[in-house]
N, C-alpha and C positions, 0 to 999 in steps of 0.2 A: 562412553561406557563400553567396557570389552567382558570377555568370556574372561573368568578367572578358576584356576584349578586350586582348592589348597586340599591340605592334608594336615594330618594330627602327630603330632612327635612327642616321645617321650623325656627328653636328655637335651639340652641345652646345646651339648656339641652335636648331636645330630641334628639339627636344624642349624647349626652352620655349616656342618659338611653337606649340605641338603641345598643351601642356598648357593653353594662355593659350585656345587657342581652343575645345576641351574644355569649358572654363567658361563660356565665350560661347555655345557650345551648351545650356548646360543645365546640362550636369553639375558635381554636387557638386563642389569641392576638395577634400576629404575622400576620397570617393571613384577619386581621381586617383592613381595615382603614375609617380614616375619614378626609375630607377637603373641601374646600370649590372650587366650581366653579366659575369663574366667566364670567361676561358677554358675549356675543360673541365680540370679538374683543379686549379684554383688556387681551388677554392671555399670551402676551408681548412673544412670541416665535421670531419675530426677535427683534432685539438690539434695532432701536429703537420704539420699542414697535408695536402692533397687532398680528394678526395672520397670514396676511399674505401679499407677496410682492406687489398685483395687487388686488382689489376691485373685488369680485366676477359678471363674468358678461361685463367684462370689458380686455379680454383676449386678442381681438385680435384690441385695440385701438392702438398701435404700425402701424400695417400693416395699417389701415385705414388713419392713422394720415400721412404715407409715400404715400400712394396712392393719398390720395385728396389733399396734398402737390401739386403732381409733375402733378395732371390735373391743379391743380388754377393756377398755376407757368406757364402752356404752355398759358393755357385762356386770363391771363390777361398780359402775354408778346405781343401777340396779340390784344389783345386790346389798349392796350400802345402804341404798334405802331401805330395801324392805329390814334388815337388819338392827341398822341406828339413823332412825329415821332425820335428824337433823344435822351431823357433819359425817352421818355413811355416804352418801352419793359423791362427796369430794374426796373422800379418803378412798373409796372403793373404785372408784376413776382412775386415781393416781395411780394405785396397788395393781389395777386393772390393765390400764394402761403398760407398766413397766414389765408387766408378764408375758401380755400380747406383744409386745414389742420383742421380748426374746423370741418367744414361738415362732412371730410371724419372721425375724429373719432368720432362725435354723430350716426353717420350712422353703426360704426363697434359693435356699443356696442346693435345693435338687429340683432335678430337670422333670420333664412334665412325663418322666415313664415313674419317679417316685425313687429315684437311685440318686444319690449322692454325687456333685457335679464332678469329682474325682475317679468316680468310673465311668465319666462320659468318654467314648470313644472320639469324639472331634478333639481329644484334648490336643494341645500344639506337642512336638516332641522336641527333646532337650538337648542343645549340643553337651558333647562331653567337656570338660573344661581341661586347656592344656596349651601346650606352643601348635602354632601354626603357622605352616610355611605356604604361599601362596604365591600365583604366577598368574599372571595376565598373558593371553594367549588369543593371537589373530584370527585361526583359524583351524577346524578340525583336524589337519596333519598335526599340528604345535599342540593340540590338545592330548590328541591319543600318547602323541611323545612325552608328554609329561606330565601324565596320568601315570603308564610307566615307569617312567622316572622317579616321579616320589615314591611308587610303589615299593619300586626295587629298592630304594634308599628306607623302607622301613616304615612309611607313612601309612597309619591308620584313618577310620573316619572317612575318607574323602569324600571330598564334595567339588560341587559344581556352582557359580555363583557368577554374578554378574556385577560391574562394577569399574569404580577409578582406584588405580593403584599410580600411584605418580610420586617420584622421588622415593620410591619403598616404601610409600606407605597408604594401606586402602582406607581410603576416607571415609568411603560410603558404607562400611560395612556395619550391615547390621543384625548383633547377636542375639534378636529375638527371633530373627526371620525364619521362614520353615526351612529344614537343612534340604537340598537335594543330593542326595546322596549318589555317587558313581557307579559303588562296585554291590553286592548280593543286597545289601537298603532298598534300591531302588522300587 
């Protein structure tokens, strides 16, 4: 596993004149790569497609969806009866039930200030989605050099990441991870 430098590029030919000069620099081709990000969410890591199994935010609608189930479910068994007393407590269950059930997971998906898990401030932040040109680098001299380097060449985003880049291509990389960002982000 090494330090890897990449950066964000607009234009297809500037991320080969990106990579082109990388090499003229010094560095490996091997060590090189380039590819394209994309969106959040279309990173199809499960089968069928996203990135992840549950909507961020949205964690503990399960537990909520079971709780306000089994309060609607007793409420309006109770109310059913008193109501029609002979098939109310099963109709009023069910009715009960399926209310509670919404409530209780609108209610699970905010956090314990009563704010909406979308304006939680732990939320993860999102890479931009675009080409990226990336470099595996030995040591802090080869860093700050091509940190520069893409700089000058135009590269936005940059970031700081760790990882196998081998025959051009980083294997390990992972596009939910938290970005660390190099330059004014940090």
């Amino acid at each position: 596993m090494s330090s890897i430098i990449f950066g964000r590029f607009q234009l297809q030919d500037d991320v080969h004149y990106a990579v082109s000069k990388l090499v003229q620099a010094g560095y490996p081709r091997e060590a090189i790569c380039s590819f394209y990000l994309n969106p959040a969410g279309q990173h199809d890591i499960y089968p069928i497609g996203g990135d992840r199994d549950k909507s961020p935010g949205a964690e503990k609608t399960d537990t909520g969806l079971a709780a306000g189930a089994a309060v609607g479910a007793g409420m309006g068994a109770g109310v059913g009866a008193a109501v029609v007393p002979v098939i109310g407590p099963v109709l009023g269950s069910l009715v009960g039930a399926h209310l509670g059930g919404l409530v209780g997971s609108l209610d699970a998906t905010k956090d314990s200030h009563g704010k909406d898990a979308k304006d939680n401030d732990s939320r993860q932040e999102i890479r931009k989605s675009g080409m990226r040109v990336a470099v595996a680098v030995a040591d802090d001299r080869q860093e700050s050099a091509a940190t520069a380097l893409l700089k000058a060449l135009g590269a936005t985003d940059m970031e700081r990441g760790n990882g196998t880049i081998a025959d051009g291509d980083w294997r390990d990389f992972d596009p939910l991870s938290k970005p660390c960002y190099i330059d004014e982000k940090n």
